[in-house]
N, C-alpha and C positions, 0 to 999 in steps of 0.2 A: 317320567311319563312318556308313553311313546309317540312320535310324532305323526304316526300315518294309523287311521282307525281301517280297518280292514270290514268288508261286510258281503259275504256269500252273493253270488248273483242272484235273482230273483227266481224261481220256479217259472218255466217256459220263457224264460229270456234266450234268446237269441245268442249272447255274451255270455263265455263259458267264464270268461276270467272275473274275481271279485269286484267290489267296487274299494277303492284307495283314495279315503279323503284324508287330503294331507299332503299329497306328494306331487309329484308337477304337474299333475294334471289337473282342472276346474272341476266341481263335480256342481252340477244347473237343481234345483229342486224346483219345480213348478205346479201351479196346481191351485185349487181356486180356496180364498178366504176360508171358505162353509161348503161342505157335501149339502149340495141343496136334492138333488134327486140321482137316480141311477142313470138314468139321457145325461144329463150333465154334468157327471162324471167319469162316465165312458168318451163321451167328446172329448174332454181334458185329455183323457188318459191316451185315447187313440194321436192324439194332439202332438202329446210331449214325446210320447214314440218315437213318431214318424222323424220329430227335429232331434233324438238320439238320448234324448234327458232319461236318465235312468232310474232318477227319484222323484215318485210322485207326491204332492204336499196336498193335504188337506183336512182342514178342520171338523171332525164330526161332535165334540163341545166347544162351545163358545162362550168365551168367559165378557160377553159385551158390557159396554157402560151401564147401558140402560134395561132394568131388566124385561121390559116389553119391546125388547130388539130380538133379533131370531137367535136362539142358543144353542142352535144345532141337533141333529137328529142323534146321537146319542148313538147307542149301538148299532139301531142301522144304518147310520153313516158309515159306521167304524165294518160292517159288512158290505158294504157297496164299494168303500176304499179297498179292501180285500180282493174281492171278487174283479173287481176293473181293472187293478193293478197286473191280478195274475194273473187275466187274460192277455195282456199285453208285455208283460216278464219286467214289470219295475218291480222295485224297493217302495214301503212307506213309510211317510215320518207324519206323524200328529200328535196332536199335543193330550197329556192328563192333566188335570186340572185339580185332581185330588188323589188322596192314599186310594180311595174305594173304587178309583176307575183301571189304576194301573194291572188288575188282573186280565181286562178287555182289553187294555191299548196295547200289554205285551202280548196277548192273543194274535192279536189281529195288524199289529206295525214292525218295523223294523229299525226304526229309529223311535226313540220317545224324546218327544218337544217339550222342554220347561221352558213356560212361557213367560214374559217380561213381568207379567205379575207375580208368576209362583218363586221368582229365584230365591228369596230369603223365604222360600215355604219349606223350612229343612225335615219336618219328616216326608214330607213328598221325595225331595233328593235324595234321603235315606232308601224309602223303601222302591225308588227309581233305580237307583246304584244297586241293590241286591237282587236284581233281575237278570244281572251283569250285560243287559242291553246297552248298545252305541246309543249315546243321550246329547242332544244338543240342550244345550243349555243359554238361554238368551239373557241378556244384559235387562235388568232392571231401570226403567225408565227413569228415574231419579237417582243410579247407583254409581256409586265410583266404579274405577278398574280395579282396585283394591278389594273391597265388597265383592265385587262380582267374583275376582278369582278365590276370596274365603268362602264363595258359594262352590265353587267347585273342590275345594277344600274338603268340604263336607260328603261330596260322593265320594273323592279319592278314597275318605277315611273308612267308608263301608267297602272297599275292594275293588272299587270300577276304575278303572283310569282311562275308560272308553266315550271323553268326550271330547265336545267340540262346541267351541264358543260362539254366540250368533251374535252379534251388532247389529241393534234393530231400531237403532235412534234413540236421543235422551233429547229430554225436555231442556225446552230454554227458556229466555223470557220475547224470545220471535215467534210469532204465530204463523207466518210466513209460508213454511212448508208444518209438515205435522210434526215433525222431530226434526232434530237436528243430528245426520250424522257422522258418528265419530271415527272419521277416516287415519286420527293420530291413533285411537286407542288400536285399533289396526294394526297400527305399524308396529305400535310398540309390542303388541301380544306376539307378534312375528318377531321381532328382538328378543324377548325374553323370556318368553316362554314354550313349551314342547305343543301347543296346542293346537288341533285343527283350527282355523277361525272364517266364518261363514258369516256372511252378511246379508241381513234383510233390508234390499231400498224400499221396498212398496212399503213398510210400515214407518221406515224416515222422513221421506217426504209426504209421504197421503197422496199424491199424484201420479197420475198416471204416465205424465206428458215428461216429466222426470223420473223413474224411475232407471232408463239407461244410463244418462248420463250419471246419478249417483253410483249405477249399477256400473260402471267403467271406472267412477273413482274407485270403490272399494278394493277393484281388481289390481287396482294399478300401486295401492297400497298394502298390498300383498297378500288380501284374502282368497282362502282356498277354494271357497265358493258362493253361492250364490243363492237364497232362497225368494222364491219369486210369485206373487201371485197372479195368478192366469184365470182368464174367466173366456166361456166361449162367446158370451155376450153379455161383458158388463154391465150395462143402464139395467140390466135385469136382476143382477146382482143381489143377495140378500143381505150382505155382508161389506163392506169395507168397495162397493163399486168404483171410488174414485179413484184408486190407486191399483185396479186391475188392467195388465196387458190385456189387451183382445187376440183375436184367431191373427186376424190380417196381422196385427206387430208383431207376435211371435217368431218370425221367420228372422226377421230385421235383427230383434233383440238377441237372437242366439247366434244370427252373423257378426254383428257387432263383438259383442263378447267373445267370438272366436277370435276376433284381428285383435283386441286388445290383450289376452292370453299370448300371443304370438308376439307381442310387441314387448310384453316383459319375460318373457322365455321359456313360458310355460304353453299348455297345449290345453286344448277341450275335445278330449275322447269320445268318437262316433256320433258327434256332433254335424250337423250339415251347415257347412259354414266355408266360405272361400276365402284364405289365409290372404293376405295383402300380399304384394311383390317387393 
């Protein structure tokens, strides 16, 4: 399987050269929980710009606990993530949540998100993989690294080998933070396997006031990247508020994660961030 997923630059990006998740360089995805409106998803997007992030994340279905929690604007989300991306020259990545959505999500994304509930959803991965779209695929909240890598088993087997594993925290018996995450399974997927491996802190911890520092471990244990949630004004949040960077931390978080990229010998690409001495 190959170890660097390749993905065209975005229309009106500025950056002519692809995007390479995989290879020594970080690749940041930021971007808020839920597409709550188009204002506040052009703030994101003009946001993650300006700090150099080149993939913007954001949820237009929401697969929530509860079902009188917000569940997303559905298509027109998945059009307003479009539209603000390519004003601005990103990539997007959001998630399907079923077989019937993936003809919109591969419309309209550039990455497709298999979220911690769908991993053992095998005809989703099926008909996700015959799209032959780059697929992060996130770890099952209750799942081994075993299980998880026979979920990606199941795309390889439909012709895709264009993924990338997301670590987004497994449940314990700590209530502590919201998951606990698995900084060895990390390591070890960088040992033994060909795979990009991307890490979600904001849905690890549930907090907002940790999300760096898990967001430094992961790096430091050799994930390729980072997916992040960003809200322009969290407490407003419709979605997952506790564990959104705001505008003011953004700057800090992508400086941060530039010194510790430099520290283990890797780099963060058009990133605005002042390397350590």
């Amino acid at each position: 399987m190959p170890s660097i997923i390749q993905i065209d630059s975005a229309p009106n990006s500025v950056l002519s050269n692809p995007l390479r998740i995989g290879d020594n360089a970080l690749t940041l995805m930021l971007g808020p929980c839920a597409v709550e409106s188009y204002e506040q998803t052009r703030a994101v997007a003009a946001a993650v710009s300006r700090a150099g992030v080149r993939v913007l994340r954001g949820g237009a279905f929401k697969p929530r606990t509860s079902p009188h929690t917000f569940q997303g604007l559905g298509l027109e989300g998945l059009e307003i993530l479009r539209a603000v991306a390519d004003e601005f020259g990103l990539l997007v990545i959001t998630e399907a949540l079923g077989v019937e959505q993936l003809p919109l999500v591969s419309d309209y994304a550039d990455i497709i998100q298999i979220g911690s509930r769908n991993m053992q959803h095998y005809p989703l991965l099926w008909a996700a993989a015959e799209t032959g779209m780059p697929i992060m695929l996130k770890r099952g909240f209750m799942s081994t690294v075993a299980e998880w890598l026979a979920a990606a088993d199941h795309i390889i087997s439909r012709g895709n080998e264009r993924i990338m594993l997301c670590e987004r925290g497994i449940r314990s018996f700590d209530n502590a933070t919201r998951n606990v995450l698995d900084v060895g399974a990390i390591a070890l997927l960088k040992t033994t396997t060909g795979f990009p491996v991307i890490a979600d802190p904001s849905h690890a911890v549930g907090r907002s006031d940790l999300v760096l520092p898990a967001a430094k471990a992961a790096i430091a244990a050799g994930a390729d990247g980072l997916i992040v949630e960003f809200h322009p004004d969290p407490p407003t949040a419709l979605s997952d508020a506790e564990q959104a960077i705001s505008a003011d931390e953004m700057d800090r978080f992508v400086a941060e994660i530039g010194r510790i990229a430099v520290a283990v010998d890797r780099h963060l690409p058009h990133a605005n961030y002042a390397p350590a001495h």
